[in-house]
N, C-alpha and C positions, 0 to 999 in steps of 0.2 A: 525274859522268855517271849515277849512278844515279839522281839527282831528274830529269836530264833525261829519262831511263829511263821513270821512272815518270810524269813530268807528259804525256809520249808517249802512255802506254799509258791516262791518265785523260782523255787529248784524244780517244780512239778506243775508248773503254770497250765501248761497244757491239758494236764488229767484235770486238774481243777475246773477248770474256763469248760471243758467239753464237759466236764460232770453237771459242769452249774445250769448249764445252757439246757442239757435234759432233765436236770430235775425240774426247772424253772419250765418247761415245757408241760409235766406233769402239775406242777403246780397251777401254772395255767389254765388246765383244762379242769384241776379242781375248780377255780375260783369262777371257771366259766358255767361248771355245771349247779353253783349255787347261783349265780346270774341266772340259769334259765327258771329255776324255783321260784326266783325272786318275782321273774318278769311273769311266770303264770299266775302268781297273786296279784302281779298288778296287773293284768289284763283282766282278771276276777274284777276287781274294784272300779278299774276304767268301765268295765261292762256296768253295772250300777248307775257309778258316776253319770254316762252319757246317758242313760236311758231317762234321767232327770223326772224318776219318781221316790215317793217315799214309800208309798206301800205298791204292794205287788197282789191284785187279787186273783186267784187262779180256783182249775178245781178244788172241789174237796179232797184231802187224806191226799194229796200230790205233792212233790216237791217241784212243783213247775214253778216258772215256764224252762229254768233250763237246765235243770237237772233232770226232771220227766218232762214227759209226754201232758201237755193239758188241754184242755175243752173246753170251753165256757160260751155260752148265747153270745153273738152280736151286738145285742141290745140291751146285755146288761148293764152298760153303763151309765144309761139313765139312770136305772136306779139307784144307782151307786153315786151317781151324780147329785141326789136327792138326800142323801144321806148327812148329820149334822158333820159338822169339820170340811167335808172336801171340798177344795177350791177348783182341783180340775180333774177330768178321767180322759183315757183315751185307750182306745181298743189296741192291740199288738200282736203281729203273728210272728214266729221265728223260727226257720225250716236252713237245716246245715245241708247243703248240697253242692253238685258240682255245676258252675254256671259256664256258658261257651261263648267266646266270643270269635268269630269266623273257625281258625283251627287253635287257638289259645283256648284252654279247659284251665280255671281256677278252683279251689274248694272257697266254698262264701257261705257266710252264714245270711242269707236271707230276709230282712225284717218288714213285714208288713205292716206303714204306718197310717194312722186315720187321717181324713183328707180335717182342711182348716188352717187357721195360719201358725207360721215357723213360731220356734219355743214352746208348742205343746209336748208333753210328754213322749217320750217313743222317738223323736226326731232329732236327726244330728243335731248337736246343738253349736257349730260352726262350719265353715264350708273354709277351702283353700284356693275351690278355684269353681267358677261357673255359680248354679243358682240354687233354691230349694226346689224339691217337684210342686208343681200348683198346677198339676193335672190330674184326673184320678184314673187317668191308665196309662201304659206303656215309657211311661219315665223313672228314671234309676238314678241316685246317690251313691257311689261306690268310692270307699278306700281306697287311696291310693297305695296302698300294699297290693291291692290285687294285679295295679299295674294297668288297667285300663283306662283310657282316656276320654276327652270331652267330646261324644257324639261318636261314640263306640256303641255298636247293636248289639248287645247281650240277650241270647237264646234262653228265658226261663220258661222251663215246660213248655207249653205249647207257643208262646208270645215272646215278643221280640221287644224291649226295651230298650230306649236310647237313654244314653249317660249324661245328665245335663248338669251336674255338679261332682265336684270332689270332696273328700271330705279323709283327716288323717286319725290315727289312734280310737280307728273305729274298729273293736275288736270283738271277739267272742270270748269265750271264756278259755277256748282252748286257743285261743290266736288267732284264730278264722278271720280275716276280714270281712267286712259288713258289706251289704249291698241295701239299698232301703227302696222299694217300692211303694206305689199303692198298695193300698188296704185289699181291696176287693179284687186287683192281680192275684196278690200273694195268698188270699184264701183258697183262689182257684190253685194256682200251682201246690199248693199245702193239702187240698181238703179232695176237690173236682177228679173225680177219674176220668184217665183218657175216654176216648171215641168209642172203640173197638170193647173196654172193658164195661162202657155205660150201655151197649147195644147185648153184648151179653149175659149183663144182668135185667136187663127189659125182659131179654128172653126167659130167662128162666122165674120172672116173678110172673112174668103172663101164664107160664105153664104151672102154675101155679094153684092145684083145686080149688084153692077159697077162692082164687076170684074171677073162677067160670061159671058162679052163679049167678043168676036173674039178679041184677041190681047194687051189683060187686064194682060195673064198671068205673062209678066216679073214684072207689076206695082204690082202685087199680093208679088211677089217673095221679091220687094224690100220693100213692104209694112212689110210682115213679119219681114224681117232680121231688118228692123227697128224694130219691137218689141220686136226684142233679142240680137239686140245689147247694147253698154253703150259706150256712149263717154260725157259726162257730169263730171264734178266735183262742188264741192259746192264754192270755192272761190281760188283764184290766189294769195300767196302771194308774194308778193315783196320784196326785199332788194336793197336799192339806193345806190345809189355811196357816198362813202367820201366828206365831205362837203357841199354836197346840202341840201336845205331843203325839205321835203315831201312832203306841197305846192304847189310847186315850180315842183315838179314830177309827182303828182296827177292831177294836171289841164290836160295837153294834154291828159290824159290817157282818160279823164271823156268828152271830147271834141269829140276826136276823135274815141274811142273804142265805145264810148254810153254805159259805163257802171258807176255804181256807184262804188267810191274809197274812202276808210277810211282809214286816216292816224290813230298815238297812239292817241293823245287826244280825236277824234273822236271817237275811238273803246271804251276806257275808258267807254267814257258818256255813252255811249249804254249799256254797260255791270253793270257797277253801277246807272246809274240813270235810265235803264231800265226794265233789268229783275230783279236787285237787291232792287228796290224800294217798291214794296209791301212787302217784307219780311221785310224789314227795318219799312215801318210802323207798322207793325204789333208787332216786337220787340219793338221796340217803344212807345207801346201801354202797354206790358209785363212789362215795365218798371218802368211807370208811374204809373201802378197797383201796384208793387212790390214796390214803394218809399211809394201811400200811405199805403198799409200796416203794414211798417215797420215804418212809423209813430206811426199809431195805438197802436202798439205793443207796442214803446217806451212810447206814453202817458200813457196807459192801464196800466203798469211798474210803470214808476213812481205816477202816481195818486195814485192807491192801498198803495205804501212806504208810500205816505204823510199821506194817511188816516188813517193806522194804527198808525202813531204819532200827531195826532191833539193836543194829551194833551201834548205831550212833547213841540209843538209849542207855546199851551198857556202858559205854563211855561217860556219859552223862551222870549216871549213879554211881562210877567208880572213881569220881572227882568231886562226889559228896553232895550230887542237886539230891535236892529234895523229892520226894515221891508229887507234893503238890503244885509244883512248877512242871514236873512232866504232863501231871493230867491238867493244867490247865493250858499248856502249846498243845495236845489234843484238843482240846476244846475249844481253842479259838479257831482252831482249821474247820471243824465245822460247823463251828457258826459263821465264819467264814463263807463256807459252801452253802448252808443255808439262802445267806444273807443273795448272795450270786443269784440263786434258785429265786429266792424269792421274788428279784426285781424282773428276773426275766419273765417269768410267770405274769406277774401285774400286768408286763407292759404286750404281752403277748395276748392275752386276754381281752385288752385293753384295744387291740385292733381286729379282736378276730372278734367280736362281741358281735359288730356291724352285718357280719356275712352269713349269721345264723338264719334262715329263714323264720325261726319264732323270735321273740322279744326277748334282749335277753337284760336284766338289769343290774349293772355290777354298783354295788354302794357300799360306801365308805368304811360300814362298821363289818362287812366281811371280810375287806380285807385287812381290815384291823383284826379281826379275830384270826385270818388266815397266817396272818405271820405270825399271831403268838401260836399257833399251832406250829408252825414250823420251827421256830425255836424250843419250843416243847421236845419237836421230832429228834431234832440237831440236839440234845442236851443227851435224851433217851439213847440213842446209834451212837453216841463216842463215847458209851458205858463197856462195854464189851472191849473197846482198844484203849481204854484206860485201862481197867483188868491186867488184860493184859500187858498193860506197858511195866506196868507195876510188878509184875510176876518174874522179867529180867534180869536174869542172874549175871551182876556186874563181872562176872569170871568170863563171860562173852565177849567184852571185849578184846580182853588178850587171848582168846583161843583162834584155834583154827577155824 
């Protein structure tokens, strides 16, 4: 029954080869759409990875720096510097916007790092081409995912930055390539309101009753400079000494600073079970669509095969085959068709992975899982035209 199998499947090459090529298309685009899952938890953990801390100290009750919004002194890093266990701190701001480079507009995730030497915390921790910034204004680290180049002028907020290193698989959480400035740039562009909004809020705290009285002026004075200064960064991270645990480091800080401290595990959960969780449903969802379709597709498939041979069937039963030799030449056609799908799928995945503008990461054990789902599919779709093969009343073949 396998030659008959295959002389079947060489009698209808064509519906086969064209079926196989669109489900393998479908299946493609499943295995592409667990790639892109894949590749947002790994762009979760690269973000971690590079920022090359262990703990992350940020506001209180916040899940900053990047899943909210956070706030914290400038200067709290001494303190925190001061603290038993830490080996290093260093300030960091991180603002997702769109950066200009003459008419080229990117989206970038922004990083504000502290000035001092390369390998601190916060700071690329490789380059690919050009140097680290070792100025503390107007020079930029940018991904080369964004696509711009060495001694490119990038427009952030009001200042102009030139690009004097490269730097790759510098990501954000949702993909965003990185750009890394100075500290004290990137507060202003993060924190400083423009011109036009700093002059009209003078105006309105001048007109202000409380401080048109007799000796309000200097409280006026320091009122403003508060609202054009920036001492604020979004989180503090940490590097602990050899051997200890982050635990173990974390407690005093959370005791005694009153702030909230996330060690890796922490930060993980946040970054994948948080912001990464409704995209996950929703792929999820893509998924489940795309399996039953391609169901469909494979029943649709083989059903139409059988029915075009019902008389060959009755013939077949009125010469004494067996009922389990018919349903097993159904079943090798489609797993057959399957197997067709399946490879097209891998290999079509496998080139289109590159073109997606997000990360997309296809590995091994999806598509290990992906083909025993497809065989699962092909086993389930040649239920319905075994049924029926079986139902073949061998008086079919001698009738009209």
């Amino acid at each position: 029954m396998i030659n008959l199998a295959g002389r079947d499947i060489l009698h209808a090459w064509g519906k086969f080869v064209f079926t196989g090529i669109g489900l393998g298309l479908l299946i493609g685009v499943t295995l592409t759409m667990a790639g892109v899952y894949r590749g947002m938890v790994n762009d979760g953990k690269v973000l971690l990875d590079n920022s090359g801390a262990d703990l992350w100290v940020v506001q209180k009750d916040t899940l900053g720096p990047y899943a909210e919004s956070s706030s914290v002194p400038d200067d709290l890093w001494r303190s925190i510097r001061s603290m038993p266990g830490v080996a290093q701190t260093a300030n960091v701001t991180y603002l997702t916007m769109q950066v200009r480079q003459a008419e080229k507009d990117v989206r970038a995730m922004v990083v504000g790092i502290s000035g001092g030497e390369s390998g601190k915390p916060g700071w690329p921790p490789q380059l690919v081409a050009g140097r680290q910034i070792n100025r503390s204004h107007y020079e930029a680290v940018a991904d080369i995912a964004t696509g711009f180049q060495l001694g490119d002028r990038l427009n952030i907020r009001r200042n102009q930055h030139t690009v004097v290193g490269l730097t790759r698989r510098m990501v954000s959480s949702s993909g965003d390539p990185m750009i890394f400035i100075p500290l004290k740039d990137a507060q202003a562009a993060q924190f400083i309101k423009d011109n036009d909004a700093l002059l009209s809020q003078r105006r309105r705290t001048s007109t202000n009753p409380a401080f048109n009285r007799p000796g309000m002026s200097d409280l006026l004075d320091a009122v403003i400079a508060t609202q054009t200064s920036n001492n604020a960064v979004n989180a503090v991270l940490v590097r602990i000494q050899p051997g200890l645990l982050p635990a173990d480091v974390a407690e005093p800080i959370r005791r005694w600073k009153r702030l909230t401290v996330y060690d890796r595990p922490q930060m993980e959960s946040i970054l994948i079970g948080k912001l990464i969780a409704t995209s996950a449903k929703q792929i999820g969802m893509f998924l489940v669509i795309l399996a039953l379709v391609s169901a469909a597709i494979v029943a649709f498939i083989i059903y139409t095969l059988t029915m075009d041979k019902i008389r060959e069937i009755a013939v077949l039963k009125l010469i004494g085959t067996r009922n389990i030799t018919i349903a097993g030449m159904i079943l090798q056609q489609s797993l057959v068709l399957g197997l067709i799908g399946f490879v097209v799928g891998k290999i079509s995945a496998t080139f289109a992975a590159p073109l997606f503008p997000k990360y997309v990461l296809l590995m091994p054990l999806d598509a290990m899982l992906g083909f025993i789902a497809v065989i699962i599919i092909c086993l389930l779709s040649s239920l319905v035209s075994i049924r029926m093969a079986l139902q073949v009343d061998p008086a079919e073949a001698i009738g009209g």
